[in-house]
C-alpha positions as CSV (number, residue, x, y, z in Angstrom):
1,X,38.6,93.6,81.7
2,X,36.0,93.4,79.1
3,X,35.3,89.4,77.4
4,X,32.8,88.2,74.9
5,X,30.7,85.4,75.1
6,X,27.7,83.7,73.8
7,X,25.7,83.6,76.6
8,X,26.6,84.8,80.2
9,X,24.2,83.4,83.0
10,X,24.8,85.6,86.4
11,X,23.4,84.0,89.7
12,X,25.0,80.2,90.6
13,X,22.1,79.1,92.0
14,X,20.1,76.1,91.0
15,X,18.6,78.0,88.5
16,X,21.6,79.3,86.8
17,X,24.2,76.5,87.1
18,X,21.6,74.2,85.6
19,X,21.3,77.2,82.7
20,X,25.0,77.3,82.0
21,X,25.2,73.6,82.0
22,X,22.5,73.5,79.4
23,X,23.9,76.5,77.4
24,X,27.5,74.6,77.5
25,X,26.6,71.6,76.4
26,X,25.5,73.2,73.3
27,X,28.5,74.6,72.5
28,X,27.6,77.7,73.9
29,X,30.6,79.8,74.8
30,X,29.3,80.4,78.7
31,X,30.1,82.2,81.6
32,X,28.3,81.0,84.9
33,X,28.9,84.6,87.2
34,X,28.1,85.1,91.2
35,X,29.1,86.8,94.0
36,X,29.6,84.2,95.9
37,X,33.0,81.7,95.9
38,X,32.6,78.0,95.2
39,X,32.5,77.0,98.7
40,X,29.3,79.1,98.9
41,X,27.9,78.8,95.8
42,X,24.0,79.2,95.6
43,X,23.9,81.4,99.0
44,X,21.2,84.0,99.3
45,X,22.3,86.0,101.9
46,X,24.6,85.9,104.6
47,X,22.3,84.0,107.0
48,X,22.7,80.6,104.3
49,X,20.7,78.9,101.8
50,X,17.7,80.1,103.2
51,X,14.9,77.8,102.1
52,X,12.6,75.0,102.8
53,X,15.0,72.9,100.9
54,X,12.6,70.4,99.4
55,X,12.0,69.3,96.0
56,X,9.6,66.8,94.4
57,X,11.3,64.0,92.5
58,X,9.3,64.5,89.0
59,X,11.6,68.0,88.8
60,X,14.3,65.5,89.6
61,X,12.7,63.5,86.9
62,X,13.0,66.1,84.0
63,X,16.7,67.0,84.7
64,X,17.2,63.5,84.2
65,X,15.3,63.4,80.7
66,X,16.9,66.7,79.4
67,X,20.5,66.5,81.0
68,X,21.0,63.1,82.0
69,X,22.1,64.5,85.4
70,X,21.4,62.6,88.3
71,X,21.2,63.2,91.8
72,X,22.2,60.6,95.1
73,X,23.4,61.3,98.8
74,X,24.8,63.2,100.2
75,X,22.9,66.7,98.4
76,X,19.6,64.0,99.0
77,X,19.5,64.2,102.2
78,X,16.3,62.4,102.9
79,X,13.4,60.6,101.3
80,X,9.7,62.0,101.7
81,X,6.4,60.1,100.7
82,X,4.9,63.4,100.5
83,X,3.6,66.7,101.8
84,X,0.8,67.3,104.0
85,X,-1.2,70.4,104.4
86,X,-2.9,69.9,108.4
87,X,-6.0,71.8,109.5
88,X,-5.2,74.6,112.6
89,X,-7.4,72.5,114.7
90,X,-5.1,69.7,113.5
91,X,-7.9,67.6,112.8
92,X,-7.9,67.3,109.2
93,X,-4.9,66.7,106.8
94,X,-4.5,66.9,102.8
95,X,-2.0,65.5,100.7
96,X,-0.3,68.4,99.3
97,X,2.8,66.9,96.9
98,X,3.4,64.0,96.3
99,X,6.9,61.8,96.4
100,X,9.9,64.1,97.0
101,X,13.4,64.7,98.9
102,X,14.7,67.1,101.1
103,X,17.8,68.5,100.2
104,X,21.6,69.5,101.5
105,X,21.5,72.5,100.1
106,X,25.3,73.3,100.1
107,X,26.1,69.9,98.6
108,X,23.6,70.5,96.2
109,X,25.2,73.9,94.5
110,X,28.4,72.7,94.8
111,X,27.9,69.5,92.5
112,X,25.7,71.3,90.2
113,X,28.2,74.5,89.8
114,X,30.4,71.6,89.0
115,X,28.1,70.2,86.4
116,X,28.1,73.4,84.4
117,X,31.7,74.0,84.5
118,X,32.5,69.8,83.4
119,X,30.2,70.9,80.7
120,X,32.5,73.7,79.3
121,X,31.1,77.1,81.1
122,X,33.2,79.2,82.2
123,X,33.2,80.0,86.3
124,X,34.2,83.4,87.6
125,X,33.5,83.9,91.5
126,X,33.4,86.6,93.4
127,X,31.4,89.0,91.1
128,X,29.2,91.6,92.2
129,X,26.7,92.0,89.3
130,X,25.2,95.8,89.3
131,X,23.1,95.5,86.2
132,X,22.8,95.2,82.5
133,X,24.5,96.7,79.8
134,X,22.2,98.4,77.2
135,X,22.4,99.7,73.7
136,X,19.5,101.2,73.2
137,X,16.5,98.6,74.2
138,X,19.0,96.0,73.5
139,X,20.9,94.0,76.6
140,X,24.6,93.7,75.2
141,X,26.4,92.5,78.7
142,X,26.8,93.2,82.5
143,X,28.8,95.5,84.7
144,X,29.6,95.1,88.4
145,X,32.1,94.8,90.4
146,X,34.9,92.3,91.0
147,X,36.5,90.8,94.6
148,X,38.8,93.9,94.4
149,X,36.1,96.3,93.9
150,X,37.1,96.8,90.7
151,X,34.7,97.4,87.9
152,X,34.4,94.8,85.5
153,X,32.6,94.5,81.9
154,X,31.4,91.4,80.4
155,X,29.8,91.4,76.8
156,X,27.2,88.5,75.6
157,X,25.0,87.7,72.9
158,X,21.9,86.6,75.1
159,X,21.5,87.3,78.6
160,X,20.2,84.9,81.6
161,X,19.2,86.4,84.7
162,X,19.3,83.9,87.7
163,X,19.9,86.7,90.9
164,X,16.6,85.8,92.6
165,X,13.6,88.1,93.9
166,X,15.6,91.4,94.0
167,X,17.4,91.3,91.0
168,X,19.7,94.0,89.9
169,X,19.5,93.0,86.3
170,X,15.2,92.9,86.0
171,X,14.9,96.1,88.6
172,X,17.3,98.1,85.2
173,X,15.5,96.7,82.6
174,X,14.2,99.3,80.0
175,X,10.6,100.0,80.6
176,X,8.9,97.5,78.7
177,X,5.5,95.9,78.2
178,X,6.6,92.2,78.9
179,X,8.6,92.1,82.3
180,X,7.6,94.1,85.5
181,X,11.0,95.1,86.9
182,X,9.4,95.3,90.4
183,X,7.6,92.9,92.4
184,X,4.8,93.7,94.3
185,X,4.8,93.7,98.0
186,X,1.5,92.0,97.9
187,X,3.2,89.2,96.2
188,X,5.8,88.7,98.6
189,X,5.9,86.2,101.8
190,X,8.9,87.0,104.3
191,X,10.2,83.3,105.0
192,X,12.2,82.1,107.7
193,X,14.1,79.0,108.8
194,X,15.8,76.8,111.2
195,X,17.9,73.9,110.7
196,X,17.7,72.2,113.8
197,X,18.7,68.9,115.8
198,X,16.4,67.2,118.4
199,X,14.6,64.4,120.2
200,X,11.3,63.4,120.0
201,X,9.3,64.0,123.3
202,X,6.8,61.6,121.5
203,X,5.6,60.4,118.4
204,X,2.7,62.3,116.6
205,X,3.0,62.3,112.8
206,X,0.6,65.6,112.9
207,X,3.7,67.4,114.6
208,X,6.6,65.2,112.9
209,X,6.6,62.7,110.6
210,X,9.8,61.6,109.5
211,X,8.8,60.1,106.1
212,X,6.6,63.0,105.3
213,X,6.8,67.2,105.1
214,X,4.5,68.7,107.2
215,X,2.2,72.0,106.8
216,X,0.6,73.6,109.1
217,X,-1.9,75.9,108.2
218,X,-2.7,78.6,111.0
219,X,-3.8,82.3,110.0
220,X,-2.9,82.9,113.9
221,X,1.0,81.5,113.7
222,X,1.8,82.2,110.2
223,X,-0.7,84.6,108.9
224,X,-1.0,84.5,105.0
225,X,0.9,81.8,105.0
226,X,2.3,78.7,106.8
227,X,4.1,77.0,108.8
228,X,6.4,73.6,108.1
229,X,8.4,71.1,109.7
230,X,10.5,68.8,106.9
231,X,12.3,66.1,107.8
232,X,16.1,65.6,107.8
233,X,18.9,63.2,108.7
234,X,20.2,62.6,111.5
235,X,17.3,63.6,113.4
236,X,17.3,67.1,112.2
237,X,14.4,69.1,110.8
238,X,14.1,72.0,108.6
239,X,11.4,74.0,110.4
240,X,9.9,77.7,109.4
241,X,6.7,79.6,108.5
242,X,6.3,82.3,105.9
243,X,3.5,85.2,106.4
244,X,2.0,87.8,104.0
245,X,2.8,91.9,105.0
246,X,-1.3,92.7,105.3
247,X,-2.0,89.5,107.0
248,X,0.5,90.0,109.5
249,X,-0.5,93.9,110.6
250,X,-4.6,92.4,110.2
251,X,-3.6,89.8,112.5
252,X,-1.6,92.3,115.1
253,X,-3.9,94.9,115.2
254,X,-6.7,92.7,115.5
255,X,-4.6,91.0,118.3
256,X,-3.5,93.9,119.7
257,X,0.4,92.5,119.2
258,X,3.6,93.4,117.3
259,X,4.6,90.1,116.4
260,X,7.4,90.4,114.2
261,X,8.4,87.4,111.5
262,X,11.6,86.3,113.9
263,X,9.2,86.0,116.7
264,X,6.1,84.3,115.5
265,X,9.4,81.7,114.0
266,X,10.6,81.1,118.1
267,X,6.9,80.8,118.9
268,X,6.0,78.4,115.8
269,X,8.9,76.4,117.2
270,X,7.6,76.9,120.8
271,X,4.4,75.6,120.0
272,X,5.4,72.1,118.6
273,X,5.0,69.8,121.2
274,X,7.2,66.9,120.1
275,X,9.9,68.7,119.5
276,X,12.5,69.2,122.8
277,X,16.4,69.4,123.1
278,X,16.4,71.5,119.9
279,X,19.6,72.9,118.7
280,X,20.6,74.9,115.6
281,X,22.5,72.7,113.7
282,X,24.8,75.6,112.0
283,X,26.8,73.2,109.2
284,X,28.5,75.3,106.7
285,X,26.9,78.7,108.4
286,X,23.3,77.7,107.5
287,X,21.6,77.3,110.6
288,X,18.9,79.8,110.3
289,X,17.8,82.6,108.0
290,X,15.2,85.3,106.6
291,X,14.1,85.7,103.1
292,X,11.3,87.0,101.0
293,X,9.5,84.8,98.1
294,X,7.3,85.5,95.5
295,X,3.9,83.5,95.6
296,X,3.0,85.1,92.4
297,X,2.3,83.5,89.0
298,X,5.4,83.5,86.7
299,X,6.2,87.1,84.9
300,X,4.0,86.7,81.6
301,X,7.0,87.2,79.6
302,X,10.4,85.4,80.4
303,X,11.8,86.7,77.8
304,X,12.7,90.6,76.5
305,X,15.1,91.6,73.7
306,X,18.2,88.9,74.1
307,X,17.6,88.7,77.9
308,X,16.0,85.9,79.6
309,X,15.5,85.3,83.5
310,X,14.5,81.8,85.2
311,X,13.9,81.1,89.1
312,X,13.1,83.5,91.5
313,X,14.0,86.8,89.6
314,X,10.8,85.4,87.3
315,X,8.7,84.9,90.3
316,X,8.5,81.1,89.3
317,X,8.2,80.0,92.9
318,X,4.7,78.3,93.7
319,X,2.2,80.7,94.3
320,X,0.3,78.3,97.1
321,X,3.4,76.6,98.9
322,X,6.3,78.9,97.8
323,X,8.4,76.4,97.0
324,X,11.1,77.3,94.2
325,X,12.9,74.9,93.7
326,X,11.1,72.6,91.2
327,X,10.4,75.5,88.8
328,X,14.2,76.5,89.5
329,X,15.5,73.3,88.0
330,X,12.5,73.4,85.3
331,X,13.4,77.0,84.0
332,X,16.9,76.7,84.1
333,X,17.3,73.8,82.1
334,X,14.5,75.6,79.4
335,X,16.3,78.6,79.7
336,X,20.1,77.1,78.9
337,X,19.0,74.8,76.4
338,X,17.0,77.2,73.9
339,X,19.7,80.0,74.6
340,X,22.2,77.4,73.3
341,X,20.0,76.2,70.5
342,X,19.8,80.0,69.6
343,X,23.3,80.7,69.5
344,X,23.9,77.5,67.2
345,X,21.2,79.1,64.8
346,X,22.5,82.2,65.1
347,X,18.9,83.4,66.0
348,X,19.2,85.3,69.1
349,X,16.1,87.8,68.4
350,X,13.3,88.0,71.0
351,X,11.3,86.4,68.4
352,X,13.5,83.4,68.4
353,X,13.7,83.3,71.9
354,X,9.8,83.6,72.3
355,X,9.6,79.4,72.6
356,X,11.0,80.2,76.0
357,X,7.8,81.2,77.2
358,X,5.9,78.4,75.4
359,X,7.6,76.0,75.9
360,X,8.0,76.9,80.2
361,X,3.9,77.5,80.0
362,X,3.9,74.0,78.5
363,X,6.4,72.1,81.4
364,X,5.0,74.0,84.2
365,X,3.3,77.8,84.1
366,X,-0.3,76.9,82.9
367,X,-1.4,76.1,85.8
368,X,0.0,79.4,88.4
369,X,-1.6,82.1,87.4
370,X,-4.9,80.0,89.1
371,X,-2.5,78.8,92.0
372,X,-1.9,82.5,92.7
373,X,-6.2,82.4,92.5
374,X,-6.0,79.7,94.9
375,X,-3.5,81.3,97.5
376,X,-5.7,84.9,97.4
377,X,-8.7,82.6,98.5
378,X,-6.5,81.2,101.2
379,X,-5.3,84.3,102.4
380,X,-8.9,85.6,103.0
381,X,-9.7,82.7,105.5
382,X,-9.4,83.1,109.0
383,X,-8.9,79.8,111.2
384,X,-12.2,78.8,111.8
385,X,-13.4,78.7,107.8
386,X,-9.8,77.0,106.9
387,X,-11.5,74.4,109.6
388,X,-14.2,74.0,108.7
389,X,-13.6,74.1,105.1
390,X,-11.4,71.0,105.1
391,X,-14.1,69.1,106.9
392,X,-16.7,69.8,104.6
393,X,-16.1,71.6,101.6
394,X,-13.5,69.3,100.3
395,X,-12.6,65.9,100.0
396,X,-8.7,64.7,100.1
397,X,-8.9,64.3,96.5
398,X,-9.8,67.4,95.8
399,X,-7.4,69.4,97.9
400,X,-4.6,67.3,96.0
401,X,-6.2,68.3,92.7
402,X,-6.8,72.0,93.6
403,X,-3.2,71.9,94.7
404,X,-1.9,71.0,91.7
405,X,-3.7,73.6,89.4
406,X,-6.2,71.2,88.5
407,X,-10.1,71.6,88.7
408,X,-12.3,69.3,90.2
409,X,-16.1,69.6,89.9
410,X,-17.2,71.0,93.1
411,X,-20.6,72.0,93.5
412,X,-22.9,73.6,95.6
413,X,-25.7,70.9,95.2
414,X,-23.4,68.2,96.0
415,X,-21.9,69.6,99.2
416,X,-24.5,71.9,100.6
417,X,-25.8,69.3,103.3
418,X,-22.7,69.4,104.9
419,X,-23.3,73.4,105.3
420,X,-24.3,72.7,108.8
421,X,-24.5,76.3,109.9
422,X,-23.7,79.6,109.8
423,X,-23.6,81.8,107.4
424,X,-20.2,82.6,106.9
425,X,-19.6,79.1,106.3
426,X,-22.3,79.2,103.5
427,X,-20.7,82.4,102.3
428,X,-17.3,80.4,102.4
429,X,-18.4,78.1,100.2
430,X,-20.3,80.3,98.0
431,X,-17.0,82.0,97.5
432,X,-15.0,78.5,96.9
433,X,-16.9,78.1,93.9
434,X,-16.4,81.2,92.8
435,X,-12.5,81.0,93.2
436,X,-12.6,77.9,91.1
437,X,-14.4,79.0,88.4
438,X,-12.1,82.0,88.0
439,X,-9.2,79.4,88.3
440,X,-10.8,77.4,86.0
441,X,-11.1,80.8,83.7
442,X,-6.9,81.0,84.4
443,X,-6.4,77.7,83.3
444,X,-8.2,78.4,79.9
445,X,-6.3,82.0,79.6
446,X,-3.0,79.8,80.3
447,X,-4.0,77.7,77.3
448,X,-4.4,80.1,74.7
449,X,-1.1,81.6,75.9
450,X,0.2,83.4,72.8
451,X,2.7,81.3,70.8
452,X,3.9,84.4,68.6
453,X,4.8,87.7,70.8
454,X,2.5,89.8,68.8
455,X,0.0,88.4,70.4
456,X,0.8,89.1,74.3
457,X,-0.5,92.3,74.7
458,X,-4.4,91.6,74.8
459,X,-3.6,88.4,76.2
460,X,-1.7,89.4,79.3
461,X,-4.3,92.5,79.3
462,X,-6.8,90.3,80.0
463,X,-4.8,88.1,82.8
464,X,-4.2,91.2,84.5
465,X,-7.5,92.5,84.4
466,X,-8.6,89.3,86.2
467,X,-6.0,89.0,89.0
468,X,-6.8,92.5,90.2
469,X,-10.3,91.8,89.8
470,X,-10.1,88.9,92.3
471,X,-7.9,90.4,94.7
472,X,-9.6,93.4,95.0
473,X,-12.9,91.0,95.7
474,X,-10.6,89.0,98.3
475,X,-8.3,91.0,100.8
476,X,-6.4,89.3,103.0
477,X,-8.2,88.7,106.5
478,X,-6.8,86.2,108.7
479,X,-8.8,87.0,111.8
């Protein structure tokens, strides 16, 4: 059956329900599309909502501001003061976000898919979508395949792309010079997750803290990445790492091991002494799960011809903590509400929809591209530096700033009595500076970030040009 509409959003995840409820209420003729049914709305894979599942409440705050959409129990599911990034000899711990809430994921897609459709968007479940439909350069629909099997056409004026990291409608875009249809395995951290209930053998907030989200960095437990323990109700936790491909065989062979993802999880949840009585708490299927994230900056371009993309098939999680969620909600909303705006002006050209970019950059994007800096830096650190590092180099406040993509004046004059010995710590620090001075260089680039699209090319030339020049300076090394 082939239907026209204004603008068809594919993926029902927090990202595109928020979309097609900010399409719709512009009077937008809207189709919301997934594979999934209602009752699983928002579902990865089959393993769940696979996720860390927690969101700071200023991305609560803007869908507030734009939508007027609020959000209560039960898809809050608990209350965090903030989240902590802890030291692998546990001894030192940085405020890593600030206010926030961990979420019932489930709940969560359910009321939103809800949202969109009370706002006029039409729902179809069940919907396999394959790819895009192209005239030319031009994106004119989807095709896939229906519960039956049967294929389907749907025709549209502007195209949103929510299907995550692998989606099918980014991988069969035209070549182009403003979206890369593939994302690099260097960019990637395999995530998993357990949601589990237990009992406290005893209280130490380094291990759990029920009113805050704990990280645990350890190159040897989660290499190129982390580990976390969030709090839940009901005395539950959502506990997982995430590890980087080349830190993981660095860390094997060094080890002489074949630590896969699923184990290191069982032996990250192993090595927490506090928790004991564990047990999967598998509500709605969701118990545990295996995904991959980007932890790269935002795709230079969201935008291409009449097709735009928000969430994860834009990369949009956070480059340093991977959490997607926030820029989800963020995108989604931008996303809906200028593709509306566009169909009310009858101004659908990729011109048009240029403020897309600028507008995202603006809300959130500026400061990635140096979080991705940031996370590179990380990444090169085995345990010992990461420990020392966070009793010397930097002070709680600036972790918290560095965190946030902001630049605090670090210096080598100021710190370099606390350069005790060694060095590699020396050389650590020497290297520190140099990270944040090419973050600081991001920052500016993210700035300047071209308002009209004839501009992009030298611009993300130059972008590019500096990310591989810092990688290439920084390879992973987590032993």
């Amino acid at each position: 059956m082939e239907t026209n509409y204004d603008v068809i959003v594919a993926g029902a995840g927090i990202a595109g329900a928020l979309a097609a409820t900010a399409a719709a209420q512009r009077g937008a003729k809207t189709l919301l599309i997934d594979r999934n049914y209602f009752e699983t709305a928002g579902k990865k894979t089959n393993w769940g909502w696979v996720c860390g599942d927690a969101v700071a409440k200023a991305h609560l705050d803007f869908l507030h501001s734009e939508l007027g959409i609020d959000f209560d129990s039960p898809e809050l599911d608990t209350k965090v003061d903030g989240v902590y990034a802890i030291s692998p000899d546990m001894k030192n711990k940085f405020l890593f976000e600030g206010e926030g809430y961990t979420l019932d994921r489930p709940k969560l897609a359910k009321k939103i898919v809800n949202m969109a459709k009370k706002a006029g968007a039409e729902y179809l479940e069940g919907h396999e979508v394959e790819g895009p439909i192209l005239d030319g350069n031009k994106i004119t629909g989807i095709f896939g395949k229906d519960e039956k099997k049967q294929e389907y056409k749907k025709y549209c004026k502007i195209l949103i792309d929510c299907l995550g990291t692998a989606s099918t409608l980014r991988r069969k875009l035209p070549v182009n010079d403003y979206i890369s249809r593939e994302v690099s395995v260097d960019d990637l951290e395999s995530t998993g997750r357990y949601i589990m209930k237990f009992d406290s053998k005893y209280d130490d907030l380094n291990y759990y803290d029920p009113k805050n989200a704990l990280i645990h960095l350890n190159q040897v437990l989660a290499p190129g990445g982390y580990g976390w323990v969030f709090p839940k109700s009901n005395h539950r936790i959502n506990v997982g790492i995430g590890v980087e491909k080349h830190s993981l065989d660095r860390r094997n062979a060094k080890l002489g091991k074949s630590d896969s993802l699923h184990k290191l999880i069982d032996e990250y949840v192993e090595w927490n002494p506090v928790i004991a009585n564990r047990q999967v708490d598998d509500t709605d299927s969701n118990g545990k799960g295996y995904w991959s994230v980007s932890v790269r900056r935002q795709q230079d371009s969201l935008v291409y011809m009449n097709y735009m993309g928000a969430g994860d098939s834009m990369s949009m999680a956070n480059p340093i903590s991977a959490g997607g969620i926030g820029p989800a909600m963020v995108s989604g909303v931008l996303a809906g509400e200028i593709a509306g705006e566009a169909i009310r002006e009858n101004k659908i050209s990729m011109e048009h929809l240029w403020k897309y970019n600028t507008k995202y950059n603006e809300v959130y994007g500026s400061k990635t591209a140096a979080l991705e800096i940031f996370r590179v830096y990380l990444q090169s650190l085995n345990n010992d530096l990461i420990n020392y590092g966070m009793e010397h180099f930097l002070t709680p406040k600036e972790a918290e700033e560095l965190s946030y993509g902001r630049m605090p004046e670090i210096s080598m004059a100021g710190k370099f009595q606390k350069l005790l010995s060694g060095i590699a710590n020396i050389n650590a620090f020497k290297n520190l500076l140099y990270t944040t001075q090419k973050m600081k260089l991001l920052i500016d680039l993210y700035k300047k970030y071209p308002k009209e699209m004839k501009d992009f090319a030298p611009w993300h030339n130059k972008v590019v040009a500096e990310m591989k020049d810092f990688k290439e300076k920084f390879p992973a090394n987590p032993i």
